[in-house]
N, C-alpha and C positions, 0 to 999 in steps of 0.2 A: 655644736652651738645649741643653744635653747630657743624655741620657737613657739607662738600660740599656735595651738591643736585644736583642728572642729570633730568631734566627734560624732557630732549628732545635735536635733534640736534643746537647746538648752545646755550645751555641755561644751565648752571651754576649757583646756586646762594647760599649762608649758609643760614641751616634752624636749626631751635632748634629739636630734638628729644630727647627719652627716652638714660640715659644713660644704657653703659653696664653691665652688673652681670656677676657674675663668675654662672655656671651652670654645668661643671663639676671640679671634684678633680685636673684636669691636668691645667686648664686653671689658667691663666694671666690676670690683666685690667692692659694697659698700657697710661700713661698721654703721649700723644705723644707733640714732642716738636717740629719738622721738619717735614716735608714732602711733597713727590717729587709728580708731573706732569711725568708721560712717555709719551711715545709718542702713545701706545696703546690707553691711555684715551682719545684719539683723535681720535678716529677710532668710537665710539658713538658722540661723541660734534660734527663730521664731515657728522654726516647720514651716514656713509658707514657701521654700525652696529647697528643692531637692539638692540640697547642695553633697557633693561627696567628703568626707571626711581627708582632713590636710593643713598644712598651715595655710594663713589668712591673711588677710589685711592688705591696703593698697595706698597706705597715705605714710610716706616717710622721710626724715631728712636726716642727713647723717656724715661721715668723712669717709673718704676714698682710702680703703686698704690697698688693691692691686690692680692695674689696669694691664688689659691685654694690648699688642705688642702694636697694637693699629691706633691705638687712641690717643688723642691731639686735644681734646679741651682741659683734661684733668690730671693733677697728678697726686699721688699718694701724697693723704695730711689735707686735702679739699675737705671743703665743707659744701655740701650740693643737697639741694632738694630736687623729686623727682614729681612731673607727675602721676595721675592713675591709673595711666598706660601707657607704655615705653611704644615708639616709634622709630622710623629708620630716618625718617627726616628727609629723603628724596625721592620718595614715590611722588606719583604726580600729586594723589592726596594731600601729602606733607607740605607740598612747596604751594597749595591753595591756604594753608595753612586748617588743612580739616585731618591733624594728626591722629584722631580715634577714627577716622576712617582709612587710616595708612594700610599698604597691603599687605604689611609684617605687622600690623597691631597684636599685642598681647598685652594681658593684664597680672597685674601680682596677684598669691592666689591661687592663678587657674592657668596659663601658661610657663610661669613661673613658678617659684615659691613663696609662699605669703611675707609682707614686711613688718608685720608683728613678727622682730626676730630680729639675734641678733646681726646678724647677715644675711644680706641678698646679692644674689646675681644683678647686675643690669644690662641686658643686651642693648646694643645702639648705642654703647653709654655716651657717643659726643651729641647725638639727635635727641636722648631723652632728657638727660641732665641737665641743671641748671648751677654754676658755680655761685656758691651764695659769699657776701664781700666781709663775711665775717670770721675770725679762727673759729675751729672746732671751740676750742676754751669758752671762748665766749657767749655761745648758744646755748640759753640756760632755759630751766624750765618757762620763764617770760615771755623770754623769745620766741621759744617753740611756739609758744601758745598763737602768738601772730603768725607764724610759718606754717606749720600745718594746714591750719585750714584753707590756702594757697593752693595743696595741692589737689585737690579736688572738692570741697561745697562753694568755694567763693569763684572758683572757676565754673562751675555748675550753674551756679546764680549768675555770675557773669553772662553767659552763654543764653540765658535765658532770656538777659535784658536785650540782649544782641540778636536774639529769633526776634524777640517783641518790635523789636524796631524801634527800640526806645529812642527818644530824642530830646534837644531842647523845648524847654516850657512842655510840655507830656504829662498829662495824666497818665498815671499810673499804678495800678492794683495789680495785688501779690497775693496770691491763694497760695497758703503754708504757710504756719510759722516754725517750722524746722530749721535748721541749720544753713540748706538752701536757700529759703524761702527769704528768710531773714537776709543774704548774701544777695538774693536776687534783688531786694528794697535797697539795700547800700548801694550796690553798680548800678540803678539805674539811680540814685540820685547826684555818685559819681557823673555819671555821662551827662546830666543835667537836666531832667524832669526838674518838671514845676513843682509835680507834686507827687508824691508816692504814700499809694496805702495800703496797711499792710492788714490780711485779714487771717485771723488766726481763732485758735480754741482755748489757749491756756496763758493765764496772763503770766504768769515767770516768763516766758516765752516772749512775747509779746514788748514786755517790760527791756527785753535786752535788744529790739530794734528802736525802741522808744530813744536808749541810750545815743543814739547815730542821728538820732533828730527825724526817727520814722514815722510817720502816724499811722495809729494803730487799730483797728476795731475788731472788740470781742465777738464772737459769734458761735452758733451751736450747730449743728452739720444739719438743721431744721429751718434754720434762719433762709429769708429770701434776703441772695447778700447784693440781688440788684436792688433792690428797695432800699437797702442798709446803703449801698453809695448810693443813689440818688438823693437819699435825704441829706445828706451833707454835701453833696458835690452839685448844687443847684440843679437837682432833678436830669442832669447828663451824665452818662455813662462814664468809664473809661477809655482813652485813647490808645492804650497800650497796657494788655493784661499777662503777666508771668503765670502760669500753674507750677507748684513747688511739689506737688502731692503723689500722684498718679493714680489717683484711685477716681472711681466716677463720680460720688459725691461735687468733689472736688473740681475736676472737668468741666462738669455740665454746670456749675458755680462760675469758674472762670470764664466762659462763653457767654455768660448771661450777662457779664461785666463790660462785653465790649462793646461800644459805640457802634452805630453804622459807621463803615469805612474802618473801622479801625484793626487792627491786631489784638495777635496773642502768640506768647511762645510759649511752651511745654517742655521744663524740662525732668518733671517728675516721672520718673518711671510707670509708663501704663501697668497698673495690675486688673485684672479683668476688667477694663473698660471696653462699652460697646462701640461698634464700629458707628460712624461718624455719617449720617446721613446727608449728602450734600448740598440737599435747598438749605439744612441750616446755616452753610454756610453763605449760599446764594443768595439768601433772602437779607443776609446783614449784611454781604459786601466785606463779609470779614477774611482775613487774611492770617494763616495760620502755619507756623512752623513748631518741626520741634526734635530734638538729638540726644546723642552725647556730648558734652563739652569734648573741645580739643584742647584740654589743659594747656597741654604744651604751647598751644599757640600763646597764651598770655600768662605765663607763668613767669616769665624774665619784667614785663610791665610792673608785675603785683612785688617782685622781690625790688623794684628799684624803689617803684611808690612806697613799701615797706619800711627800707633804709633810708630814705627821704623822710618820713614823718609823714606822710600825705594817707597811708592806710596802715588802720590799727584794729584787725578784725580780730585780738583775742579774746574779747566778750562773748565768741561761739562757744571758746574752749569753759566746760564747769571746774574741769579737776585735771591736773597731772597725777599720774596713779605709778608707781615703781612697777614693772613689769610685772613680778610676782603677781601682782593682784588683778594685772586683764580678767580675768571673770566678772570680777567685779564692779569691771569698766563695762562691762556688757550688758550686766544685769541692772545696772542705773539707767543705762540708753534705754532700754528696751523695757523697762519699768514707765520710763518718761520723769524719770527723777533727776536725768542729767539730759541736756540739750547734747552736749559733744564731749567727748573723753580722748585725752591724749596718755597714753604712756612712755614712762621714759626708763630708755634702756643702755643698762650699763655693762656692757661688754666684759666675761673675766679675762681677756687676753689681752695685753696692752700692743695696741696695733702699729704696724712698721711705719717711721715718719720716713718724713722725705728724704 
């Protein structure tokens, strides 16, 4: 099977390797059909992660090839998305529903094999999977474009609104206008904020939260962005602030945002951010979380809302790219000339129906 290959920073390319086998009773081989570029995978293609050379990618949806001799949710001819990280689904972790903290957690990638490809393993596959209510046929490039992002930034952003403690009538400010960031401003104005605002650096960007009825303020990594809300939010802070970023900038931006009493969640990846002095926190009475999404946990919500009409996040997606061209999809993310890149991948083997 053909698969994206990291070589090294900067270097992307498809190589053929061995396909996968089913090697225990729980596992899955899934034809993947789609699959996303995050912005993580950019954190090796950029040098800033030592990342080892191998296949990639961790966002895919696709139909069930073979299932091993234990498994009960799916059968050959499914159409399933996964999400970021496969869990077993009954660890105590699992059943609190904090799946990326499962005590089998692995990720595609790096436990696995990456899902830019056109097959992957899925261990756990009845704990990870989610059956999607559509035939394979039908899952077109459009589709995708709403699915994808499901399985891991609108989950991310979700999760972040969910640290925040978002609630109804909630101010609300969102440091990032990334793919997350922008996901984190939607889910909280799903859950019911009053008001959400979104603070970003690049208006293309910006412009595609505006679309979902976001409000949006330009700013430069210079800006004081508590100044920048107080003047429009009658000189009081935010109730409830998301960090999308993970860089210090960013951080110490989102702290500055929050109200006495109020919150903040984080769900941007720390990259050398300093450690956290605790009168800052004592001194505002602020209350602060922050993780990995457990995908898993709301990944069955977002495919119902999906097929219901109630959520339509393919405004993250810029481009479908035919497989051949993943470099490509790489070099636009990491340029910042594409917000999110999905590829779509077409199998040469025509896979066993049911």
């Amino acid at each position: 099977m053909l698969t994206a290959w990291f070589s090294g920073a900067g270097r992307i390319d498809v190589r053929e390797v061995d396909d996968p086998v089913i090697v225990d009773p729980l596992d899955v081989i899934v034809d993947i059909t789609f699959a996303g570029i995050c912005g993580s995978d950019l954190w090796g293609y950029r040098g800033l992660l030592n990342r080892p050379a191998g296949s990639t990618g961790h966002e895919f949806i696709g139909r069930v090839r073979e299932i091993g001799r234990d498994v009960r949710s799916v059968v050959p001819g499914d159409s399933v998305i996964a999400p970021f990280v496969y869990s077993d689904g009954t660890c105590t972790e699992c059943r609190r529903g904090l799946h990326s903290h499962c005590a089998n957690v692995g990720r595609w990638g790096k436990e696995v094999s990456g899902a830019q490809a056109e097959r992957i393993r899925v261990p756990y596959a009845d704990a990870t999977l989610v059956k999607l209510p559509w035939d394979s046929s039908d899952i077109d490039a459009e589709l995708a474009r709403k699915l994808v992002p499901l399985t891991d930034v609108f989950a991310t952003g979700t999760h972040g609104a969910v640290l925040a403690g978002v609630g109804d009538g909630d101010v609300v400010a969102v440091v990032g206008d990334g793919a997350v960031g922008i996901s984190a401003a939607i889910a909280s104005a799903r859950i019911g904020a009053e008001r959400v605002i979104l603070f970003g650096e690049q208006i293309s960007r910006l412009s595609v939260a505006a679309e979902h009825g976001i409000e949006t303020v330009l700013i430069t990594r210079d800006d004081d962005v508590s100044e920048r809300l107080r003047a429009i939010n009658d000189d009081v802070l935010a109730d409830r602030v998301i960090e999308c970023v993970g860089l210090q900038s960013a951080f110490d931006g989102a702290l500055s945002l929050v109200r006495p009493g109020g919150s903040m969640g984080f769900v941007g990846v720390p990259h050398g951010v300093d450690e956290l002095a605790p009168m800052r926190i004592f001194d505002n009475e602020t209350r602060i979380a922050g993780g990995v999404a457990p995908a898993r946990h709301y990944l069955e919500q977002f495919v119902e809302d999906t097929a219901a009409g109630r959520l339509d996040v393919s405004t993250l997606i810029d481009s479908v790219l035919p497989f051949e061209e993943v470099a490509a999809g790489y070099e636009a993310m990491s340029s910042g000339s594409a917000l999110k890149v999905v590829v779509s991948i077409a199998s040469r083997e025509t896979p066993t129906g049911r």
